[in-house]
C-alpha positions in Angstrom: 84.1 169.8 83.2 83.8 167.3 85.8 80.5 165.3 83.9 82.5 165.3 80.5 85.2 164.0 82.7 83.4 161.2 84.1 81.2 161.0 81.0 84.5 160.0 79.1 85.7 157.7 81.4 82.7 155.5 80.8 83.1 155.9 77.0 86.7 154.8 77.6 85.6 151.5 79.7 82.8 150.7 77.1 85.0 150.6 74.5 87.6 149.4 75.9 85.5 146.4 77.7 84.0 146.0 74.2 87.1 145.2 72.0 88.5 143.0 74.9 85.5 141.1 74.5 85.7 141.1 70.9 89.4 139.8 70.7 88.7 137.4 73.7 87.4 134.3 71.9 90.8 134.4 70.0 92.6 132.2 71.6 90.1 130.2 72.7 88.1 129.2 69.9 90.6 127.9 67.9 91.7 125.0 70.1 88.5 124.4 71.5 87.1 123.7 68.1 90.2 121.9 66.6 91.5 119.4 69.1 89.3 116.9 69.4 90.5 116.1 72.8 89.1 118.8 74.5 86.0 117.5 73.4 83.4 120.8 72.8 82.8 118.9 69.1 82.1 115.0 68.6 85.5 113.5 67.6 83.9 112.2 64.6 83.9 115.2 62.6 86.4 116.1 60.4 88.8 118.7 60.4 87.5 120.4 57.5 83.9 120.7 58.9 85.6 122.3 62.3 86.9 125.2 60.6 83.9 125.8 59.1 82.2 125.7 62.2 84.8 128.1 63.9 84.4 130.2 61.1 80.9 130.7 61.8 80.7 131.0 65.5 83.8 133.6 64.8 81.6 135.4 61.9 78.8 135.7 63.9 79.5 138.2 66.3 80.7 140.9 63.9 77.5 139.9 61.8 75.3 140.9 64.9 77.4 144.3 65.1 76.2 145.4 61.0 72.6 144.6 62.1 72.9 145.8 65.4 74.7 148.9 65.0 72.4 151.2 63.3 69.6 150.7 64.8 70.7 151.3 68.0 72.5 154.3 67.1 69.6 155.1 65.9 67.2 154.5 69.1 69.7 156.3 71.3 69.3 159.3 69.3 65.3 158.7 70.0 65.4 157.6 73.2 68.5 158.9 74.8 72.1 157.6 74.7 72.4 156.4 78.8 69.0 153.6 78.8 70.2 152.6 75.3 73.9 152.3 76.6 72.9 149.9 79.7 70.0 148.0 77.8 72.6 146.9 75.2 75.6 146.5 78.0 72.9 143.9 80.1 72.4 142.1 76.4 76.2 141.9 76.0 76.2 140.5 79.4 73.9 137.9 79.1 75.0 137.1 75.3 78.4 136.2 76.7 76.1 134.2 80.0 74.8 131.9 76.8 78.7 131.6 75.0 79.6 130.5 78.8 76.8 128.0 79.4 77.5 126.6 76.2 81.5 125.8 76.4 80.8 124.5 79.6 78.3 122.2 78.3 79.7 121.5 74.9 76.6 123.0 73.5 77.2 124.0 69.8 73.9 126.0 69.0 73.9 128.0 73.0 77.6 129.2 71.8 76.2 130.3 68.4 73.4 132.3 69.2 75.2 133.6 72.4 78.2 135.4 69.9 75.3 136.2 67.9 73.4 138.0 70.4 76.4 139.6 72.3 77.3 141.0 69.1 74.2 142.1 68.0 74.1 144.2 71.5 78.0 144.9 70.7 76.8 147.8 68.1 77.1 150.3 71.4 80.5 151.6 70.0 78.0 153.6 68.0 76.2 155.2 71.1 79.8 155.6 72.7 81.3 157.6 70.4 77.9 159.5 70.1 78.4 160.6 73.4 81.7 161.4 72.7 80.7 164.1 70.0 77.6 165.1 72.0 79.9 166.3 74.8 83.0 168.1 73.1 83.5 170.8 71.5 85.5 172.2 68.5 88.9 172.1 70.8 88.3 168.7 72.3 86.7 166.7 70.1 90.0 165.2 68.2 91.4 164.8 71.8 88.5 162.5 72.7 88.0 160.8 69.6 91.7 159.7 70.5 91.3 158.4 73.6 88.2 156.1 71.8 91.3 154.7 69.4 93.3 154.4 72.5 91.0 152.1 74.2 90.2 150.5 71.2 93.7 149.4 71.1 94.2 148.3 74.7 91.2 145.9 74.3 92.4 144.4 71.5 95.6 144.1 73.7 94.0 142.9 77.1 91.6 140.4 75.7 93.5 137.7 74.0 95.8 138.5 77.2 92.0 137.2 79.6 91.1 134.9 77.2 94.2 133.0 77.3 95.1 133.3 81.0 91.4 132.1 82.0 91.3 129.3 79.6 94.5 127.9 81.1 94.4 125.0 84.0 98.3 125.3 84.6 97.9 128.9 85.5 95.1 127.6 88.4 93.4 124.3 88.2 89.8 125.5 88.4 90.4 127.5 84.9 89.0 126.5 82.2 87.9 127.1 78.5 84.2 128.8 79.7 85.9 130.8 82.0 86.7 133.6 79.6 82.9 134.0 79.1 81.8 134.0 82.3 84.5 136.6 83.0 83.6 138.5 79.9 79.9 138.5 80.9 81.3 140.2 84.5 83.0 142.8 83.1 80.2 143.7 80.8 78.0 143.7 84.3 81.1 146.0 86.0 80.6 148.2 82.7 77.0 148.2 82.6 77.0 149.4 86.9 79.9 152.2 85.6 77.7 153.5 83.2 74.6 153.8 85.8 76.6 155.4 88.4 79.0 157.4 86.5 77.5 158.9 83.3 75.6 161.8 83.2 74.8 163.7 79.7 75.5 167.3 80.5 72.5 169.2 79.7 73.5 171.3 77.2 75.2 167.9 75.1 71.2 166.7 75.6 69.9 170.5 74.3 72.0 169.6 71.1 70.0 168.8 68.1 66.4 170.2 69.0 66.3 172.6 66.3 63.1 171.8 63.8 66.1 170.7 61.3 67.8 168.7 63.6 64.4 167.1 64.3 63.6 166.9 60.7 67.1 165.1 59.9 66.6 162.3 62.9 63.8 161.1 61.5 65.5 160.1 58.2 66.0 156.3 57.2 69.3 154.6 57.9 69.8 154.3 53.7 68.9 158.2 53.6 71.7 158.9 56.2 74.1 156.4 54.4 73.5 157.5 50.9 73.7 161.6 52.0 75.5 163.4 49.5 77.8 164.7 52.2 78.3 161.5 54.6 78.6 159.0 51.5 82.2 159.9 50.2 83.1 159.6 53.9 81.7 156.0 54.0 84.0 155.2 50.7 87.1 156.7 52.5 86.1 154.4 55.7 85.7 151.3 53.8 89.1 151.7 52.2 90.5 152.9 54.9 89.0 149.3 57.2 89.8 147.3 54.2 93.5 148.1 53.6 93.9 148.3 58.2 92.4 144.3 57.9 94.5 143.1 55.4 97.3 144.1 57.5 95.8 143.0 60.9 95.0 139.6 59.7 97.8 138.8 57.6 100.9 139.9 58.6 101.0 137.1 61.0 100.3 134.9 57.7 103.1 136.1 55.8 105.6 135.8 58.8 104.4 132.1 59.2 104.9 131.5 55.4 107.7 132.9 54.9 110.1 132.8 58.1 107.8 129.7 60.2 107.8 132.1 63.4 106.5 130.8 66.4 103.0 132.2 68.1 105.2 133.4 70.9 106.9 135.8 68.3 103.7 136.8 66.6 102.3 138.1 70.2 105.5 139.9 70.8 104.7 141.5 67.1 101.2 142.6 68.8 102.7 143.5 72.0 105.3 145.6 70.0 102.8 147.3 67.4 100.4 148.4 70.5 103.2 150.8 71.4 102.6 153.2 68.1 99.1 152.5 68.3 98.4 154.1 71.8 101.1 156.7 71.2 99.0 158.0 68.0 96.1 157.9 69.4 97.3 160.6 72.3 99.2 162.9 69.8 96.4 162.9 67.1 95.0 166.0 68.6 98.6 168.0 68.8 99.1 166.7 64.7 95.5 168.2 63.7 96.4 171.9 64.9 99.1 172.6 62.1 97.9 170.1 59.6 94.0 170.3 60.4 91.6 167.1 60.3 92.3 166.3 56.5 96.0 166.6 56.8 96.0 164.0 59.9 93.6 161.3 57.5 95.9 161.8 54.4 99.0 161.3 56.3 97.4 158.5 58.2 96.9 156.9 55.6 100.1 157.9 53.9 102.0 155.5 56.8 99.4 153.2 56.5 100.6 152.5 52.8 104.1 152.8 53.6 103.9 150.7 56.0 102.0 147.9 54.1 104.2 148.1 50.8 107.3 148.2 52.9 106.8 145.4 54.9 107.4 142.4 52.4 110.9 144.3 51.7 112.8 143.4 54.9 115.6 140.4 54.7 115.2 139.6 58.2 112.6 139.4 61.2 113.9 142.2 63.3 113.5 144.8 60.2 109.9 144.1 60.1 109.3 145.7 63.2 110.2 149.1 61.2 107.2 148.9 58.7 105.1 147.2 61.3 105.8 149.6 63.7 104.9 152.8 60.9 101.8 151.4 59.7 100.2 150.9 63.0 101.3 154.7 63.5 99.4 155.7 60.4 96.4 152.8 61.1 95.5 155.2 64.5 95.5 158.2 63.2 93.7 156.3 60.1 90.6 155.2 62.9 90.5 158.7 64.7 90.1 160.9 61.5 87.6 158.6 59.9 85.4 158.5 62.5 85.4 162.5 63.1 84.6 162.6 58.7 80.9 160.7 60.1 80.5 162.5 63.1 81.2 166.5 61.5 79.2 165.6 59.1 76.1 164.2 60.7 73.6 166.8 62.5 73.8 166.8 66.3 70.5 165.0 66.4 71.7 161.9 64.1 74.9 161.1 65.7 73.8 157.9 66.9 72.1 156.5 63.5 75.4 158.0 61.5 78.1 156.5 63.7 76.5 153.3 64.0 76.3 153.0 60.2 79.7 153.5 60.4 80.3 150.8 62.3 78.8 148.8 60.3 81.2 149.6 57.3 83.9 148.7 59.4 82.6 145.1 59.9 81.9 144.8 56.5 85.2 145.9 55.5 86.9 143.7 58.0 85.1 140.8 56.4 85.6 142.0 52.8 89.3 142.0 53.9 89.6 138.9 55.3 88.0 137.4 52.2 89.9 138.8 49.4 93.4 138.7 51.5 92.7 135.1 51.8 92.2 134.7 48.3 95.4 136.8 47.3 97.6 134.8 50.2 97.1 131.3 48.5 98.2 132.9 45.2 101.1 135.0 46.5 101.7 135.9 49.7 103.1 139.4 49.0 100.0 140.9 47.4 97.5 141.5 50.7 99.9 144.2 51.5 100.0 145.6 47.6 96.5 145.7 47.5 96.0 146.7 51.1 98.4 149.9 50.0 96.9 150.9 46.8 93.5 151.1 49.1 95.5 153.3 51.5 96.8 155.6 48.4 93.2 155.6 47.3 91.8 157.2 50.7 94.8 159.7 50.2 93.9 160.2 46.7 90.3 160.6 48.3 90.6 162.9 51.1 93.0 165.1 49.2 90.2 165.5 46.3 86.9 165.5 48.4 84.9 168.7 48.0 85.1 170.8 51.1 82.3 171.0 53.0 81.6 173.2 56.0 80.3 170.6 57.9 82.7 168.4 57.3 85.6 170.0 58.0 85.2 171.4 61.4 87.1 174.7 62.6 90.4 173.8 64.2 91.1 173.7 68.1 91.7 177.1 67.7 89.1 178.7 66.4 90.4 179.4 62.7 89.0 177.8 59.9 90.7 174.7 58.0 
């Protein structure tokens, strides 16, 4: 009890560390490239070439995670989960090293290929939740697959939070915009020393997956594992699922900006405020799946998730949108928990790794496919990201509801009895 213990809390930090440094550049990027003043880009260029540029140091990073995430999924299933962890936590570290060097030096094509490679080494959530399944069991693996959606949360929370506080030289004069980096790159050294010290597979989690089967199923391509009859309807739900969560993520703020000209003030209390459900779904998802099992969770996840998005054009008034807000980030955890534990049922012990990280990647390209479209639909009217983000959510109801049981994917509930 005391390794899956310990083993967890450095799932927790990975995660947690990861998403921080994922939401980081947030509030930093955006001035840094735009005012000319602060002087990272010649004042000559234009404003339109400066969001194209910030759109491609920002795109870059969650293009290294859909390479990236596969195949080291994949190699920690080969090689083991702890050397792939820390070799990919030291290439984090020295990705955000290059992103560092290169805000402090105004060095455009450093800060590119440093997101690019911290990224690309950002595809451990894969090997996190990996370990995740490889150490629970049938009555603790929803409880740990929620405390992964709780510290996905709290990074996205904390690192705006860093990455504003360190790029400001009124909080101490020494601060500056590469400070976030430099910091980022310590706390992915602090992670990578955690992981060293404190994880340690238990040995029955690394006796998982040695059967001739299991063996026989590792060695499979990642487009065999992604186009299994039994994983692929669970990679549709996910993209939805991604897809209709981005729309809402990215454009809420849009819509409050068009429509009511709120200050960013208000839209980081709306972040503050929507963290609350978040976190407190991600700790009751295990009590929901007893009486309603794993596919009642995802369908009433969802459910919310729609709700929430269709609702949330309706109120007359800034303090009611806190309602819909507040039930669709309810629905969006549960949404992220059940999804993930679809992939991970339904993979064999030994491709855990490969099948998660593939997952990953269809929630990057989801996010971008959301970003995308929502953009589109914003310019032509401002309500219909959240329509379209809700008729995705009703299809992933419609979808779970109507998949074809499956032993494997459906796992026995906490208590033994079969969904």
């Amino acid at each position: 009890m005391l390794q899956e213990n310990k083993a967890m809390s450095a799932v927790f930090l990975t995660v947690l560390f990861g998403f921080a440094g994922f939401s980081l550049p947030y509030p930093v990027f955006g001035p840094m490239f735009l005012k000319p003043e602060l002087g990272f880009l010649d004042p000559s260029i234009p404003e339109q070439y400066r969001t194209i540029l910030l759109g491609v140091a920002m795109a870059l990073y969650p293009i290294g995670q859909f390479i990236g995430a596969p195949w080291l999924g994949r190699l920690s299933d080969r090689v083991g989960r702890k050397p792939v962890l820390m070799a990919s936590l030291f290439g984090a570290a020295s990705g955000y090293i290059v992103v560092a060097i290169g805000v402090a030096s105004a060095n455009l094509p450093l800060v590119l290929v440093g997101r690019f490679v911290s990224g690309l080494c950002e595809g451990n959530m894969a090997i996190a939740q990996s370990i995740a399944s490889d150490i629970s069991t049938p009555a603790n693996k929803v409880r740990n697959f929620g405390l992964i959606t709780v510290a996905i949360n709290v990074g996205w929370i904390v690192g705006p939070l860093m990455g504003g506080f360190f790029s400001d030289p009124s909080i101490h004069p020494s601060f500056n915009v590469s400070w976030p980096f430099f910091f980022a790159a310590g706390m992915y050294g602090f992670n990578l020393l955690v992981v060293a010290v404190v994880l340690h597979i238990p040995e029955y989690a690394r006796r998982r997956g040695r059967t001739k089967d299991d063996q026989a199923i590792a060695g499979r391509t990642v487009w065999a594992t992604l186009t299994d009859p039994v994983l692929l309807p669970g990679y549709a739900v996910s993209f939805a699922s991604y897809f209709a969560i981005y729309l809402f993520f990215c454009f809420f703020g849009v819509y409050l900006v068009q429509t009511s000209d709120v200050t960013s003030s208000f839209l980081g209390m709306c972040s503050a405020i929507i963290s609350i459900p978040l976190i407190l779904a991600g700790l009751t998802v295990e009590r929901a799946q007893r009486p309603m099992g794993l596919r009642g969770v995802a369908a009433l996840g969802h459910m919310l998730l729609a709700i929430g998005l269709i609702t949330f054009v309706l109120p007359d008034g800034l303090v009611w949108v806190f309602v819909p807000m507040c039930i669709a980030a309810f629905g969006i955890a549960w949404c992220e928990v059940t999804t993930s534990l679809f992939i991970s049922n339904g993979a064999g012990a030994h491709e855990q790794g490969q099948a998660l990280g593939i997952y990953r990647s269809v929630h990057v390209l989801a996010e971008a496919a959301a970003v995308l479209t929502g953009g589109v639909l914003a310019g032509l009217d401002n309500t219909s990201p959240f329509m379209v983000g809700g008729i995705a959510a009703l299809i992933c109801v419609i979808g779970i509801l109507g998949w074809v049981k499956s032993s494997a994917l459906i796992p026995a509930r906490a208590d033994g009895a079969a969904e």
